[in-house]
C-alpha positions in Angstrom: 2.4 47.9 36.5 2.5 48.8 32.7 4.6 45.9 31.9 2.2 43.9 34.2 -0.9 44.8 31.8 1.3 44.2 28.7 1.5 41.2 29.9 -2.0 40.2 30.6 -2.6 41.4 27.1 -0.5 39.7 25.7 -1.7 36.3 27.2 -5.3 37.3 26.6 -4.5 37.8 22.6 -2.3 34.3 23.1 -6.0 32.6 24.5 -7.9 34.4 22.0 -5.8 32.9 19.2 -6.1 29.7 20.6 -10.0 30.1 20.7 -10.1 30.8 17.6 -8.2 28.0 16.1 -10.0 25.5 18.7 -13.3 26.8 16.9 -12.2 26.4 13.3 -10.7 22.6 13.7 -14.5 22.1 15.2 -16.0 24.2 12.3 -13.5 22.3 9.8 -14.1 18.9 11.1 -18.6 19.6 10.4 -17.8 20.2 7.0 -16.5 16.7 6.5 -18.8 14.9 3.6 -20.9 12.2 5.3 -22.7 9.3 5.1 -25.8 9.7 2.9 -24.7 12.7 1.2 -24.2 12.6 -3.0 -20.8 13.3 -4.0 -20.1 16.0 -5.2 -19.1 16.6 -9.1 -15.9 16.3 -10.6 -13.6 15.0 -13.5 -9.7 14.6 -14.2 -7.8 13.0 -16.6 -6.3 9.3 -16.4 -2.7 9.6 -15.7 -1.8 6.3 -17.7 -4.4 6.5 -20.2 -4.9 10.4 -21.1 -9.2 9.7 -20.7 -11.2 11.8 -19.2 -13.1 10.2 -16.4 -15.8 11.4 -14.3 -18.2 9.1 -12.0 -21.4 7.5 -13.8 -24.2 6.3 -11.8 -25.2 2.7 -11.9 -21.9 1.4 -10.3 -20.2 1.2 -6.8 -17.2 3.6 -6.8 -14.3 3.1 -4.4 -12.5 6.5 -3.9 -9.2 7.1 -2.9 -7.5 10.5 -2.3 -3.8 9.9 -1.9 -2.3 11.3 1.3 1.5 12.1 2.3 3.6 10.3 2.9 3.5 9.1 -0.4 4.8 5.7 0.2 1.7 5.0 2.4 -1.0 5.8 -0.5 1.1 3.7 -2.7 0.5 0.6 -1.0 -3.4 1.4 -0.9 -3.2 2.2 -4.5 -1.8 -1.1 -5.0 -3.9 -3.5 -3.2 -7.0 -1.3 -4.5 -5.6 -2.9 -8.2 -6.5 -6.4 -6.3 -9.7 -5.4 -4.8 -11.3 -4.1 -8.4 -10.2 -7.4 -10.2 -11.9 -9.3 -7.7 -15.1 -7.6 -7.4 -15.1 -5.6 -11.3 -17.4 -7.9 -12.2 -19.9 -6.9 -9.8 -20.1 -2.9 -11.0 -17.7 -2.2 -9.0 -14.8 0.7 -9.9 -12.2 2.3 -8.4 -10.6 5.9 -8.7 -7.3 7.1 -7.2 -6.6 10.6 -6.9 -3.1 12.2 -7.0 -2.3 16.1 -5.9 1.6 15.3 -6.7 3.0 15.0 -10.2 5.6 12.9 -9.1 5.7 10.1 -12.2 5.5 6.8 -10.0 6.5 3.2 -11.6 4.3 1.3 -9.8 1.1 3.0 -10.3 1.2 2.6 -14.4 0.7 -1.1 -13.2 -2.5 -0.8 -11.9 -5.8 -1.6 -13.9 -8.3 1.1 -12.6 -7.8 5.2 -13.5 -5.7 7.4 -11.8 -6.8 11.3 -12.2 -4.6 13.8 -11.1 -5.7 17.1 -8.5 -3.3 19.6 -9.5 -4.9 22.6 -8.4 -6.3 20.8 -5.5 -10.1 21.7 -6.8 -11.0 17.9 -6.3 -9.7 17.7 -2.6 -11.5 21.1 -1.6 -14.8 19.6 -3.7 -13.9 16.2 -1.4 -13.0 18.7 1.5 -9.9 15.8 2.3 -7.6 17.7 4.9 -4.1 18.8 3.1 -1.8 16.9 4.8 -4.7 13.5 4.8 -5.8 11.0 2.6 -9.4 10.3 1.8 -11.3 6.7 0.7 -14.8 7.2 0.3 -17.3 4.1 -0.8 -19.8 5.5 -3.1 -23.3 3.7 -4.4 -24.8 3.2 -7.3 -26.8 6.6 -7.0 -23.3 8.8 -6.4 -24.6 8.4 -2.2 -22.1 8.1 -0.1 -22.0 4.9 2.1 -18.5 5.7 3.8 -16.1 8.5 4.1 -12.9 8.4 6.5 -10.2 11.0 6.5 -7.4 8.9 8.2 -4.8 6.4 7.5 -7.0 3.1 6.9 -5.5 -0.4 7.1 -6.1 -2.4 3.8 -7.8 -5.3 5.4 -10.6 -2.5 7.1 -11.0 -1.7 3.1 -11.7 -4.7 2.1 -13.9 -5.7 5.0 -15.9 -2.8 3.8 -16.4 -3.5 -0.2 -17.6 -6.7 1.1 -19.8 -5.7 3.1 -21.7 -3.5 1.0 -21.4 -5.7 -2.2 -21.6 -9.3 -1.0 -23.9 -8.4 2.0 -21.3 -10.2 4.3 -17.4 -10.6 4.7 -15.2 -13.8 4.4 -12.0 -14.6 6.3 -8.7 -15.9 5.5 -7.9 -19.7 5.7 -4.9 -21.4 5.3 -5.7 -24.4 2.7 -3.0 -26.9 2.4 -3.2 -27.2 -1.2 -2.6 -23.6 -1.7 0.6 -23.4 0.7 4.2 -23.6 -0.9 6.0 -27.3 0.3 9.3 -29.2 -0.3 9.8 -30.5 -3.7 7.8 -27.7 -5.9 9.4 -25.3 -7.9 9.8 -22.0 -6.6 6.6 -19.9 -8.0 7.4 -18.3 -11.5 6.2 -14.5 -10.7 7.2 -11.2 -12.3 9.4 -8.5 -10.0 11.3 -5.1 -10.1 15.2 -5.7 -10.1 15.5 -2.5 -8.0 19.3 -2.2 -8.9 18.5 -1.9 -12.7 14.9 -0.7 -12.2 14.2 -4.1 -15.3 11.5 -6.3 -14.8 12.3 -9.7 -15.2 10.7 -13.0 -13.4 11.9 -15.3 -10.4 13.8 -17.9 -13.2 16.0 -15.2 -14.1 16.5 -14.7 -10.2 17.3 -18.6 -9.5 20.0 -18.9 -12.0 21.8 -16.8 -9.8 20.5 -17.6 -6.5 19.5 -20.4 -4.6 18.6 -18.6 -1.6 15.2 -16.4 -1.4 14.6 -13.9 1.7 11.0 -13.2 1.6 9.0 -10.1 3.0 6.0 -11.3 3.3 2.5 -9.0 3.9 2.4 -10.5 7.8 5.6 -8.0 8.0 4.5 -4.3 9.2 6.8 -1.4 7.3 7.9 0.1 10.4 10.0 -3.6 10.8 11.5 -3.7 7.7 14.3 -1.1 9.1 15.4 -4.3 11.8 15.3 -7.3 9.1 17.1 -5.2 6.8 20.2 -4.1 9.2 20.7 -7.5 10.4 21.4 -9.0 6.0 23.6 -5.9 6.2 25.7 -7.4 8.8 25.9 -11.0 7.1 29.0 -12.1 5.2 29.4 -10.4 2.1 30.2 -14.1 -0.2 26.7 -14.9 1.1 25.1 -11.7 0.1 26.5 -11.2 -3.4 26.7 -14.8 -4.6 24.0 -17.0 -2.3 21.1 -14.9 -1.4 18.4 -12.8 -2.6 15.5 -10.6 -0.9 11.9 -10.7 -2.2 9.5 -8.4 -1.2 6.1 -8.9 -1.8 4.2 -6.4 -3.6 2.2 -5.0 -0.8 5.4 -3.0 -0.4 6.5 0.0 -1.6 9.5 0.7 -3.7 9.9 3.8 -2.2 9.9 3.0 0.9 12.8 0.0 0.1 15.0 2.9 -2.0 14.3 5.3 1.9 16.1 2.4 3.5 18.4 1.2 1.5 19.8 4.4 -0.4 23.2 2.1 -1.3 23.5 -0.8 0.1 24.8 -3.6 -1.8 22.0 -6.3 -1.7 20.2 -8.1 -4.0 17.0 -6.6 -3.8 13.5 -7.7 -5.8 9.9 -6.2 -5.6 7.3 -8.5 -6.5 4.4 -7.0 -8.8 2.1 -9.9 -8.3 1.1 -12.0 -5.8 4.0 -15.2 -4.7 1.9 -18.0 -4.8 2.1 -20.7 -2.3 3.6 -17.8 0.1 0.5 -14.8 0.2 -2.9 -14.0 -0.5 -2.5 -10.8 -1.6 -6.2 -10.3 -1.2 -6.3 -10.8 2.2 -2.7 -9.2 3.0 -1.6 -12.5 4.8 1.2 -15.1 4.1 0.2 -19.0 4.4 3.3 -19.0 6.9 3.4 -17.3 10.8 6.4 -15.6 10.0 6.9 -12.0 8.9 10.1 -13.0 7.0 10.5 -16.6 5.8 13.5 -17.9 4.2 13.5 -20.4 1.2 16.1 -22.7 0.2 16.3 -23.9 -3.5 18.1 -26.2 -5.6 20.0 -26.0 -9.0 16.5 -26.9 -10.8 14.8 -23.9 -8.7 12.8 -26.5 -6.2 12.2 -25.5 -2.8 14.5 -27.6 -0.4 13.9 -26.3 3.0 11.5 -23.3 4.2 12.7 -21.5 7.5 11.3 -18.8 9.6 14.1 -15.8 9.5 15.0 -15.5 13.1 16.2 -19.2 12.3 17.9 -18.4 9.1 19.8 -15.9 11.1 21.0 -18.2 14.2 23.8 -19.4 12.0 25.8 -16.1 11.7 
């Protein structure tokens, strides 16, 4: 009988517990900042730049509060750099937020300031869940016009800027003039040899290659793991004398070093956009294909253009 009212104790300070953590998600999840609320106050210190930077009335502010994994954020961070060049000239900023001190290559690239949280004062301030990111839209009067806790794709982002700075959004169209064809030189673009960690551009590349595999921004991240096993399995004399991979910049070179810790490929990260392949701004490729394969010739023009799943039917 004892052991019997030990027991019902026990599950009663079991649903009691639960109660109470039931009530403080509910209480937590209120104290989320809102629409129409000013944002509140605070400053950091440009990570490239060593500034200090605080938010200014008279401008639309873009806020993003880097989440984990880091990978993700870094990708945001990134297209964020295209965003504010597009739209800069409209009063129109962007701030990125770090909490880790982990030194990062690819965001020294971008052209807006990074501040850094270190004792997490701006994400209790922002009231951004630990283990989330935040992106908050801000007006010219420091109101906020959006705030969203959760992972956010970057077309939804830029969806939003438009709408609250051009009044309406625009959609992606293939124009023929824009689209890479036969006979035209492979674009001359910077990228990241990731084996050296050098950045050097795509003629460097051709003298050595005369085959490009390119990752383009129609390809998700969780498919890369696929594409990537089946060059591992190709014949080595292709890999090491023929062929190179390209990834466009929308990727991050985290997550290529995650998957590829030692493999022996020749691997490249784009820092800007491959013309006549993607509109970075609208994170589409002018092709259907996630991966598209291009041919080139000793002179570096393209002689044949091939979605990868054709590429592939000849091993």
């Amino acid at each position: 009988m004892l052991s019997e009212l030990k027991f019902i104790n026990f599950l009663k300070v079991l649903f009691l517990c639960g109660l109470i953590l039931f009530v403080y998600e509910l209480d937590f999840s209120e104290e989320f900042l809102k629409y129409g609320q000013s944002l509140p106050f605070f400053k950091g210190t440009d990570i490239n730049t060593g500034k200090e930077i605080q938010l200014e009335k008279g401008k639309w502010t873009l806020i993003f509060y880097a989440g984990e994994p880091l990978n993700e954020s870094i990708s945001i961070f990134k297209y964020l750099d295209i965003l504010f060049n597009k739209f800069k000239k409209m009063n129109f900023v962007v701030l990125g937020i770090l909490k880790s001190t982990i030194k990062v290559d690819e965001l020294t690239r971008v052209s807006y300031s990074i501040i850094l949280d270190k004792d997490l004062s701006i994400l209790k301030k922002l009231r951004v869940p630990k283990e989330r990111m935040g992106i908050f839209l801000v007006d010219p009067e420091l109101k906020i016009k959006f705030a969203c806790f959760y992972f956010i794709k970057q077309e939804d982002i830029r969806l939003l800027v438009e709408q609250n700075l051009l009044g309406f959004t625009t959609h992606f169209k293939k124009f023929p003039d824009k689209i890479a064809t036969i006979g035209e030189p492979f674009p001359l673009i910077k990228a990241i040899d990731i084996k050296s960690g050098n950045v050097i551009d795509t003629r460097e590349i051709i003298k050595k290659f005369n085959i490009f595999v390119i990752f383009t921004p129609n390809c998700p991240r969780c498919a890369l793991e696929n594409y990537l096993k089946s060059l591992l399995n190709l014949q080595r004399p292709l890999i090491n004398d023929n062929l190179s991979i390209l990834f466009s910049s929308r990727f991050s070179l985290i997550d290529i070093l995650n998957l590829l810790k030692s493999a022996k490929l020749n691997l490249f990260l784009a820092i800007e956009e491959i013309y006549g392949f993607e509109d970075l701004f609208y994170s589409k490729s002018y092709f259907d294909s996630e991966v598209i394969v291009a041919y080139l010739d000793e002179k570096g023009a393209i002689t044949k253009i091939q979605d990868f799943k054709d590429f592939m039917k000849h091993f």
